[in-house]
C-alpha positions as CSV (number, residue, x, y, z in Angstrom):
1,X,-55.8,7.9,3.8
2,X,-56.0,10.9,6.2
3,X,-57.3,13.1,3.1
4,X,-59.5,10.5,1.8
5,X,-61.5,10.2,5.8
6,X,-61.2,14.3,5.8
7,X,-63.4,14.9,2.8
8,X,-65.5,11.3,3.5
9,X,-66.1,13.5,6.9
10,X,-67.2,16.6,5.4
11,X,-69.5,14.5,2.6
12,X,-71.3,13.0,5.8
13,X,-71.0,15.8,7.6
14,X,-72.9,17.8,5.2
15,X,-75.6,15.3,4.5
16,X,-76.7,14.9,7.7
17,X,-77.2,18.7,8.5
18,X,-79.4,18.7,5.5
19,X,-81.3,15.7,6.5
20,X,-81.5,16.9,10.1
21,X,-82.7,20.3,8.9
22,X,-85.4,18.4,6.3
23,X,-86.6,16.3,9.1
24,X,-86.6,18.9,11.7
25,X,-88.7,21.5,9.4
26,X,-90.8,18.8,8.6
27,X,-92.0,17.7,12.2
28,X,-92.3,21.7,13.1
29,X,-95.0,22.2,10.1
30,X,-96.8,19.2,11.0
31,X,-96.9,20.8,14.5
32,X,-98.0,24.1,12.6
33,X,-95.0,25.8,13.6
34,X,-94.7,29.6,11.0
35,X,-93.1,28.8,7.7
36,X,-91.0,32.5,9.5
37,X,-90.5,30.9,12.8
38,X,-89.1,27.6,11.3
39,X,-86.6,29.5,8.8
40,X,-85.1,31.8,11.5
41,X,-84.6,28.9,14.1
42,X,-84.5,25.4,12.3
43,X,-83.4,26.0,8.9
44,X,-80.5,28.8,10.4
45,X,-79.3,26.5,12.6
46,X,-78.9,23.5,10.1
47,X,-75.9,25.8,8.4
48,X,-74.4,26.0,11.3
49,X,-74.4,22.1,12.4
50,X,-71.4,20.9,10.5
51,X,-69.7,23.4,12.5
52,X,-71.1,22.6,16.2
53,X,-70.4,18.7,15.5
54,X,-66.7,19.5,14.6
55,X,-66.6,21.6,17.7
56,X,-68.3,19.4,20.1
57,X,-65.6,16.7,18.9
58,X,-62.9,18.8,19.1
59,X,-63.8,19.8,22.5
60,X,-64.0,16.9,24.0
61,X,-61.2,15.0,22.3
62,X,-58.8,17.5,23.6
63,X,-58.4,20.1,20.6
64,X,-59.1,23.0,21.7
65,X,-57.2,25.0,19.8
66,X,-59.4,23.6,16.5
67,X,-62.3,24.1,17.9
68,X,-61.9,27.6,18.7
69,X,-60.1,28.1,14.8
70,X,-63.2,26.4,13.5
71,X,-65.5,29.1,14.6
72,X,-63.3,32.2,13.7
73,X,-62.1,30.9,10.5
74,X,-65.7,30.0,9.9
75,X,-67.1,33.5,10.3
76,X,-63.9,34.7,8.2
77,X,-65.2,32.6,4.8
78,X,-68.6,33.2,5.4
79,X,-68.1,37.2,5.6
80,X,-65.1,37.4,2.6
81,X,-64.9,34.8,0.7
82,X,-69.2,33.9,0.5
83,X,-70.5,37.3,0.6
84,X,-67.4,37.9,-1.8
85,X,-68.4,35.3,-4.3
86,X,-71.6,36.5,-3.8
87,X,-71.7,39.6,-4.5
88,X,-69.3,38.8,-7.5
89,X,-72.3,37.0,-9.0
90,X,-75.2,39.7,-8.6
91,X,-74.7,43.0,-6.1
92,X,-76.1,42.5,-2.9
93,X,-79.0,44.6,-1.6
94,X,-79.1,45.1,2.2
95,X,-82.9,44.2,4.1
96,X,-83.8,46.8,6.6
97,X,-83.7,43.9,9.5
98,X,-80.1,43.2,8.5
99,X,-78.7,46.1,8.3
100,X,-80.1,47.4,12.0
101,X,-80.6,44.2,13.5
102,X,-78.2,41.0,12.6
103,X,-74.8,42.8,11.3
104,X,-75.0,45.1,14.0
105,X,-75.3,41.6,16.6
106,X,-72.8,39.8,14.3
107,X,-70.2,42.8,15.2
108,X,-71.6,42.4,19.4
109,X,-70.7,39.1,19.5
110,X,-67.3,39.2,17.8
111,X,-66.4,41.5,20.5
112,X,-68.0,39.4,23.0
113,X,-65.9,36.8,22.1
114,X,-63.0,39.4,22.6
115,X,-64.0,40.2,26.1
116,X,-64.0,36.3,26.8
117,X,-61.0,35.0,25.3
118,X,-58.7,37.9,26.6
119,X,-60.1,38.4,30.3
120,X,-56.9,36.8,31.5
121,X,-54.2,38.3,28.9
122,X,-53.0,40.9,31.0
123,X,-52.4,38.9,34.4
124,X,-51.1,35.5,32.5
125,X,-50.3,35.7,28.6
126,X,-52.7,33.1,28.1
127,X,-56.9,33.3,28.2
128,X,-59.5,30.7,29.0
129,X,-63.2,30.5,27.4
130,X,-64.7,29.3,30.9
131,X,-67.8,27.0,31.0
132,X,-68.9,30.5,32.7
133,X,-68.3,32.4,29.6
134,X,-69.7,29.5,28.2
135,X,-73.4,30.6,29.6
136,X,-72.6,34.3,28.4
137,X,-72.2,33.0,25.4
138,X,-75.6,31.3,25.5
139,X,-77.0,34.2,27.1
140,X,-76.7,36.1,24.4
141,X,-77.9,34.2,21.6
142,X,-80.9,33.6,23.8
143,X,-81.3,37.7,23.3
144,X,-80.6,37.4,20.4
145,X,-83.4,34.6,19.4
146,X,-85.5,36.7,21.1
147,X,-85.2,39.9,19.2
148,X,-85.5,37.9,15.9
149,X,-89.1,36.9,17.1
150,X,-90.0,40.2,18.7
151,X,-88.8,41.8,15.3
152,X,-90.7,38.9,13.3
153,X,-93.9,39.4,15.7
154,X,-93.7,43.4,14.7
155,X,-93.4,43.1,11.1
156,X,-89.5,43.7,10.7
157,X,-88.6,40.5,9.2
158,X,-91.1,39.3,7.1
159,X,-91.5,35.5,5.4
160,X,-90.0,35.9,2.3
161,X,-86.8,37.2,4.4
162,X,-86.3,33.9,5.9
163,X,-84.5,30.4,4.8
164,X,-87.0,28.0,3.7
165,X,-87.7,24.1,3.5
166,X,-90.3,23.7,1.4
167,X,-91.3,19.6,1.9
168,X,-93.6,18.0,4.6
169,X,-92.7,14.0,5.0
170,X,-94.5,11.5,7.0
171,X,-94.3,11.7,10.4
172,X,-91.5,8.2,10.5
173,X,-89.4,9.5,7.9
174,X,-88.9,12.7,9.2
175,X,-88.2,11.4,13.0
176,X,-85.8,9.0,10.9
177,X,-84.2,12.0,9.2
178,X,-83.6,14.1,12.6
179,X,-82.2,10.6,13.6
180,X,-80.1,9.3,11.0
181,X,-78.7,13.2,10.2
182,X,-77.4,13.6,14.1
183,X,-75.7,10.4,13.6
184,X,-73.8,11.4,10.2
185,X,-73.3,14.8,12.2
186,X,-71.4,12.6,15.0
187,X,-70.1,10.1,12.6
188,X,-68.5,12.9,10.2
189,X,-67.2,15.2,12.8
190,X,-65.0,12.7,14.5
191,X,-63.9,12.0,11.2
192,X,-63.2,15.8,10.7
193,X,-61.5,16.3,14.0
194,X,-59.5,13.2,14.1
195,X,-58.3,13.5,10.3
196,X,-57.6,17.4,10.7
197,X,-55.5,16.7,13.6
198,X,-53.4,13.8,11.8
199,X,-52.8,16.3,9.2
200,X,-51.8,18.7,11.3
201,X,-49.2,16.8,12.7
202,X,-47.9,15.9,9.6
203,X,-47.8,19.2,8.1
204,X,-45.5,20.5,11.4
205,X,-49.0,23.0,12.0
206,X,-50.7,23.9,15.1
207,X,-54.7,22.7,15.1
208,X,-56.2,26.1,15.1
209,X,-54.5,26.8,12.2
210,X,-55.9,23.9,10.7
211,X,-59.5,24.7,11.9
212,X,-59.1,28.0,10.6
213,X,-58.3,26.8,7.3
214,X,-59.5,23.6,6.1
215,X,-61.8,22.8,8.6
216,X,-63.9,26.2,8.8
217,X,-64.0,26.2,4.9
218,X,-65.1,22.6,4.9
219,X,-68.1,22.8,7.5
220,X,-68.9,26.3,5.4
221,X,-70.0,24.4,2.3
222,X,-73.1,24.4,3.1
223,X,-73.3,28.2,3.7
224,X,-71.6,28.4,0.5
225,X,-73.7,25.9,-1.4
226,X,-77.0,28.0,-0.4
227,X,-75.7,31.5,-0.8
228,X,-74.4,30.7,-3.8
229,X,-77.2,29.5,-5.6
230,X,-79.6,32.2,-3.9
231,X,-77.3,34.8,-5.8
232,X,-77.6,33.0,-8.6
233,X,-81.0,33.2,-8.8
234,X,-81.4,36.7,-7.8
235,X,-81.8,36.5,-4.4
236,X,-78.4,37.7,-2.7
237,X,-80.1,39.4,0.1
238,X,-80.9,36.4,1.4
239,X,-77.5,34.9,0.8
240,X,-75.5,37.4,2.7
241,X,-78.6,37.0,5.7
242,X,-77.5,33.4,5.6
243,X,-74.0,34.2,6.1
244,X,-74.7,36.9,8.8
245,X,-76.7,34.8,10.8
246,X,-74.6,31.7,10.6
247,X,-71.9,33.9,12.2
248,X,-74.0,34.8,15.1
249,X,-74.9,31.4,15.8
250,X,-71.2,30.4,15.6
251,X,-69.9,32.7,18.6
252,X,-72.9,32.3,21.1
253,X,-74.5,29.3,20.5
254,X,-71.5,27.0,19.0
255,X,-68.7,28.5,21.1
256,X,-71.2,28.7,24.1
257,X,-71.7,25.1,23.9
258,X,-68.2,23.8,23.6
259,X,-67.2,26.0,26.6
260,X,-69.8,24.8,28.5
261,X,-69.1,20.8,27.9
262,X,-65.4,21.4,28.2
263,X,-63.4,24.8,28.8
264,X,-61.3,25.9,25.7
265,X,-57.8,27.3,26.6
266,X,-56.9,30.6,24.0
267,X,-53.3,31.5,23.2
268,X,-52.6,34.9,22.7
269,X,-51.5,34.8,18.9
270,X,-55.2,33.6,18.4
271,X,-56.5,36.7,19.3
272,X,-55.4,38.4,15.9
273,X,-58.0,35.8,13.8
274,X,-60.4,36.7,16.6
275,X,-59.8,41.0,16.1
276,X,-59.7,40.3,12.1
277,X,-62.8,38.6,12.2
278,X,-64.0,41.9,14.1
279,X,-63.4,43.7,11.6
280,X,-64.1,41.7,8.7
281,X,-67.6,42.2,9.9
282,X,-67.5,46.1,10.1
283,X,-65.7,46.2,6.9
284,X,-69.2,44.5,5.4
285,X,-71.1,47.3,6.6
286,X,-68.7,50.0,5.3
287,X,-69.0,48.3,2.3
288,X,-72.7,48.4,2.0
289,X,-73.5,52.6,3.1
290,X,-70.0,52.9,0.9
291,X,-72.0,53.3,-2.4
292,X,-75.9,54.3,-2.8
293,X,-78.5,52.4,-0.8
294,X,-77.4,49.6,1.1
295,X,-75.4,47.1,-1.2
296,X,-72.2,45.6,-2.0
297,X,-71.3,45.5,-5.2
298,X,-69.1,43.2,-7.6
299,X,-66.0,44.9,-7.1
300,X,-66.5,45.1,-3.5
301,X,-66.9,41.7,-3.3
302,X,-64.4,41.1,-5.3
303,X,-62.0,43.1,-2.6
304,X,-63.2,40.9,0.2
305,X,-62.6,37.7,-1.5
306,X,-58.7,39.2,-2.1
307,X,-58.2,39.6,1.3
308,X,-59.4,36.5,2.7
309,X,-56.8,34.9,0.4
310,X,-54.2,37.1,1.7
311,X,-55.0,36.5,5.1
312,X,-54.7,32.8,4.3
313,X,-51.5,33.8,3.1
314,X,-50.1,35.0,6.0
315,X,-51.5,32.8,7.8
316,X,-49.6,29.8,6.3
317,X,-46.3,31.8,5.7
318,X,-46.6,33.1,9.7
């Protein structure tokens, strides 16, 4: 039954994000909010939902160490295993904005996550993400919203850069579709958590290890669904954008909010995800000065996707 809830949680999960996006875009166009503005705020942040429900759950059910594996094994498939597959499908041509603006703040806030998990390493073997850190946390993506519109205002993103939703709805169905998608987003992350954690239990494994797994490559489907089929149809610039900026809104605005409802204790073994995920995210911009221009290629993506699966690997062997 555990198994059955699990994927029944990331079905629901996943459904509301994309009605809360749908209705969320709608209500913003009828209030003659940018086509831009909406992709880079509404439409971004409707990736990264499943992943803040699961994490506000886990948070404040007293599983810490799942919501903190969530995030990082999040940002680990998104970066190998998506922009892998990705790639792997059609090569992947950098944008100017991504390349100087978002996978340069992607590798920031890894390291800002760093510098807040391990403040208290040296003094006690163990770290705390404070409701403090918290509010850097927020801080930061706060910059960093503000540097997306500055760059948008200037000319440096553009609107064929951004995520779209295309529909307008009625004014009642869209308020009905923020509604009824932030209740599957609650309904299907307590299912998440609580399932996860079952498992867990039953498998002799710790919960981050867990949320690094099954749980971050669950509330990644949707990630995976979009990039996917944008490489598919030629546009894998925006896929790997997608991913990027998913991963930025995972460290400051997920972590920063699950911090600040409920402090998040860090063991130090955790902090090797944290580092690999690091440089998983510099490795994706070796990649793409690696060859001519700014891409990555199929075989490159093809190396990222083998290494995610050996990191899994050793994860589950370790």
């Amino acid at each position: 039954m555990p198994y059955l809830l699990l994927i029944l949680g990331f079905v629901v999960l996943i459904f509301g994000a994309d009605y809360l996006v749908k209705g969320a875009s709608s209500i913003a166009k009828k209030l003659k909010v940018s086509d831009l503005i909406i992709g880079l705020t509404v439409v971004s942040f409707g990736t990264s939902a499943p992943e803040l429900a699961v994490n506000i759950m886990a948070s404040s059910g007293g599983s810490p160490g799942m919501a903190i594996g969530n995030v990082v094994g999040s940002n680990l498939f998104n970066l190998l295993v998506i922009v892998g597959l990705a790639a792997m499908i059609k090569p992947i041509s950098l944008q100017r904005s991504l390349v100087k603006i978002e996978i340069p703040y992607a590798i920031l806030a890894a390291f800002v996550l760093i510098a807040v998990a391990g403040d208290e390493f040296l003094g006690e073997g163990s770290g705390m993400i404070s409701r403090t850190d918290g509010i850097v946390l927020l801080l930061f993506f706060a910059i960093f919203l503000y540097y997306i519109f500055l760059s948008a205002k200037n000319g440096q993103i553009k609107e064929e850069d951004a995520p779209k939703e295309e529909r307008v709805y009625p004014i009642f169905l869209s308020v009905l579709f923020v509604a009824g998608g932030l209740t599957a987003l609650i309904f299907g992350g307590d299912l998440i958590v609580d399932n996860a954690t079952q498992l867990a239990r039953g498998w002799g494994m710790s919960e981050t290890v867990i949320g690094l797994t099954i749980v971050a490559a669950g509330t990644s489907l949707p990630e995976l669904a979009t990039s996917l089929m944008a490489a598919y149809k030629g546009n894998s610039d925006i896929a790997i954008g997608n991913v990027v900026g998913s991963n930025i809104f995972n460290i400051f605005l997920i972590l920063g909010i699950s911090s600040s409802i409920t402090p998040l204790p860090f063991d130090a073994e955790n902090m090797t995800d944290v580092i690999f995920s690091a440089l998983a995210t510099i490795l994706v911009l070796i990649l793409a000065f690696r060859g001519k221009g700014t891409r990555i290629d199929k075989v490159e993506g093809g190396v990222l996707f083998v290494i995610y699966i050996g990191y899994v690997a050793w994860l589950l062997s370790a």
